[in-house]
C-alpha positions as CSV (number, residue, x, y, z in Angstrom):
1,X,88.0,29.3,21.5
2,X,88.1,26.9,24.3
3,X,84.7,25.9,23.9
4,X,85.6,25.1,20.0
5,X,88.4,23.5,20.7
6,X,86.2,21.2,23.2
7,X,83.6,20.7,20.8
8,X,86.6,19.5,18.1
9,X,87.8,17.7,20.8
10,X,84.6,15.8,21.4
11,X,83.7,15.5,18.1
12,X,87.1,13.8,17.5
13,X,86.4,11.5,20.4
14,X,82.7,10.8,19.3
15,X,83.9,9.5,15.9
16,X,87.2,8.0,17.2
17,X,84.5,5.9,19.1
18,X,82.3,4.9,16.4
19,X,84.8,4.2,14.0
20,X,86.0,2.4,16.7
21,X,82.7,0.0,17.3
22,X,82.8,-0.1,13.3
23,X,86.4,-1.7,13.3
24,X,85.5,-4.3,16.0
25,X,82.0,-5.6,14.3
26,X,84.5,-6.1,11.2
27,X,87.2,-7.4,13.0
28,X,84.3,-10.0,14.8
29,X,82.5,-10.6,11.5
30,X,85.7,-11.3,9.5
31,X,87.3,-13.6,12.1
32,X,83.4,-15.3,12.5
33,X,83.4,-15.9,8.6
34,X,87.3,-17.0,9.0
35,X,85.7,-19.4,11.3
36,X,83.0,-20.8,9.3
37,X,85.5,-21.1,6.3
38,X,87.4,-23.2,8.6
39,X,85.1,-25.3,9.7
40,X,83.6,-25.7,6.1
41,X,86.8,-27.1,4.7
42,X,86.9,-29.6,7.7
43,X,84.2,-30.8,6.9
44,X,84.8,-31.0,3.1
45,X,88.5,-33.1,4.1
46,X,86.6,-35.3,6.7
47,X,83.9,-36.4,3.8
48,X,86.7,-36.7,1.1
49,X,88.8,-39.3,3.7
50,X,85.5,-41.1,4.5
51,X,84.8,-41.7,0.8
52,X,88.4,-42.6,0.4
53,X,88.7,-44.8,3.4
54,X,85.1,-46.6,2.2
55,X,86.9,-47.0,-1.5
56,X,89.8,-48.7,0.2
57,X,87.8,-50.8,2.0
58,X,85.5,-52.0,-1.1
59,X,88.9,-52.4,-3.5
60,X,90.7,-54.7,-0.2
61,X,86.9,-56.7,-0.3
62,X,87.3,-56.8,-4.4
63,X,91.0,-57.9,-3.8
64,X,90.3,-60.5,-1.4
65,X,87.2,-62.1,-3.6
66,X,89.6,-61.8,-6.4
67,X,92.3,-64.0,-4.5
68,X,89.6,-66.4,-3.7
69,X,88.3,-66.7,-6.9
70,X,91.8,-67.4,-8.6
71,X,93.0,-69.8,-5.7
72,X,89.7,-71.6,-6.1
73,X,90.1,-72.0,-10.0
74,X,93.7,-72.5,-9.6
75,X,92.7,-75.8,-7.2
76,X,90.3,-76.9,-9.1
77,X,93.2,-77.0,-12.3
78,X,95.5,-78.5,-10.4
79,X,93.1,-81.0,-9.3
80,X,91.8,-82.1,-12.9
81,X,95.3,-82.4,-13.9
82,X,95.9,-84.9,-11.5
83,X,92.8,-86.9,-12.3
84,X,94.0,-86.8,-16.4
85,X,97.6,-87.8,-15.3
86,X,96.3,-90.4,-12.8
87,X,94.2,-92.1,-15.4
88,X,91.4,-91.4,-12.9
89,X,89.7,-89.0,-15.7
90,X,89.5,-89.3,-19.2
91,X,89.0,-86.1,-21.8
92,X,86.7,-87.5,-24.4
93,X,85.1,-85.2,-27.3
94,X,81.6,-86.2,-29.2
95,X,82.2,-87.2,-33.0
96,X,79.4,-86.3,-35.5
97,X,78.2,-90.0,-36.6
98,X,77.8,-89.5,-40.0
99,X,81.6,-87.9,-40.4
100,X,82.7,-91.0,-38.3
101,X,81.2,-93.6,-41.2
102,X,83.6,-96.3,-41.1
103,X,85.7,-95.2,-38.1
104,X,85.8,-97.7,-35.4
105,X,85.0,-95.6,-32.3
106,X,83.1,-97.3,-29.6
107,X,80.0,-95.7,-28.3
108,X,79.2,-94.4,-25.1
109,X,77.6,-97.2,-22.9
110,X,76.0,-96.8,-19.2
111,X,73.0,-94.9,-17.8
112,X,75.4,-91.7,-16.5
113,X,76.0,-90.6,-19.7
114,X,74.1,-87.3,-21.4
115,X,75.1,-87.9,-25.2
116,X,72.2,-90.4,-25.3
117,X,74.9,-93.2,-27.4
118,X,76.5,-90.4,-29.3
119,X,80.0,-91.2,-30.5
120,X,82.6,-90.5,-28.3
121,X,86.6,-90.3,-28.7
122,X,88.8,-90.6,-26.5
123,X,92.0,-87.9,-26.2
124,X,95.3,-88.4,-25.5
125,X,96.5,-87.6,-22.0
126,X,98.9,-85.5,-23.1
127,X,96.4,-83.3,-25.3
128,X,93.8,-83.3,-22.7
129,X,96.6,-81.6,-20.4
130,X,97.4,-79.2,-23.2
131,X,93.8,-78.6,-23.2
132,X,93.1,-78.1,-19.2
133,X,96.4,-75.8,-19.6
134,X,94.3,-73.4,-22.1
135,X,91.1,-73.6,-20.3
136,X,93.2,-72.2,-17.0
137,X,94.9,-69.5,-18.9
138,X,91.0,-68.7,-20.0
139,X,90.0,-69.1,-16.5
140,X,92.5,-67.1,-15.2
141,X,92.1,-64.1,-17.5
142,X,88.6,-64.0,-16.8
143,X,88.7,-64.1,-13.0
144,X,91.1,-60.9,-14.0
145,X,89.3,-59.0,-16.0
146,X,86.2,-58.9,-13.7
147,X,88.6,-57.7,-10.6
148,X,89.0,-55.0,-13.1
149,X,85.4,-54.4,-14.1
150,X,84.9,-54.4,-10.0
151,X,87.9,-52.5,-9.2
152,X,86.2,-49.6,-11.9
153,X,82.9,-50.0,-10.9
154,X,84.2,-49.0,-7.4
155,X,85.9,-46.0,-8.5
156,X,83.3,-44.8,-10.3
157,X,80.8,-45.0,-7.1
């Protein structure tokens, strides 16, 4: 009975043991994979703030060509303005010559002209303003809607 109750004895050690080693290689291979997981979705966040830190960085460049593209137009307004106000530039608009018949509109004269003599009129100061004033809303808007075609080009790289 002793020896039997030995034997039990050391056939309850013996699979205390390998259940044992069987535990630990789980216990190892979980926390490894644990690891690996871990690791994984660092490396998943670090690529996701490197794509969103290079977007940032193209929408600031879009922005800042943007700004330069309106303050640019917005100078060159302000500067034909003053030329129309200052008398220093006048608006003219080419007249077809056979709907001018009678209509005593002077032709173009010097060498710097592109019309060739067509008929030219003259506009009013105040309408040519009214008329820079529409051509900067225009300019404006477009200079804004291709910061939004860039700004959606760069969220869709």
């Amino acid at each position: 009975m002793a020896l039997a109750l030995a034997g039990f004895g050391s056939a309850w050690q013996f699979q205390d043991w390998r259940y044992g080693r069987q535990l630990a290689e789980q216990a190892r291979l979980h926390g490894e994979t644990l690891n690996r997981l871990a690791m994984a979705g660092a490396n998943a966040q670090k690529a996701e703030q490197d794509k969103r830190l290079a977007l940032e960085q193209r929408l600031a460049a879009s922005e800042k060509t943007h700004f330069e593209k309106m303050t640019n137009a917005q100078k060159d307004q302000a500067r034909l303005r003053d030329r129309l106000a200052t008398a220093d530039l006048r608006l003219s608009v080419l007249i077809d010559a056979d709907s001018a018949g009678s209509c005593d509109v002077p032709k173009a004269t010097g060498a710097g002209g592109v019309d060739h003599a067509a008929v030219r009129a003259r506009l009013d100061p105040a309408h040519a303003q009214r008329i820079i004033a529409i051509t900067d809303t225009g300019d404006r808007g477009l200079i804004a809607l291709q910061a939004c075609q860039a700004y959606v080009k760069a969220l869709a790289q």
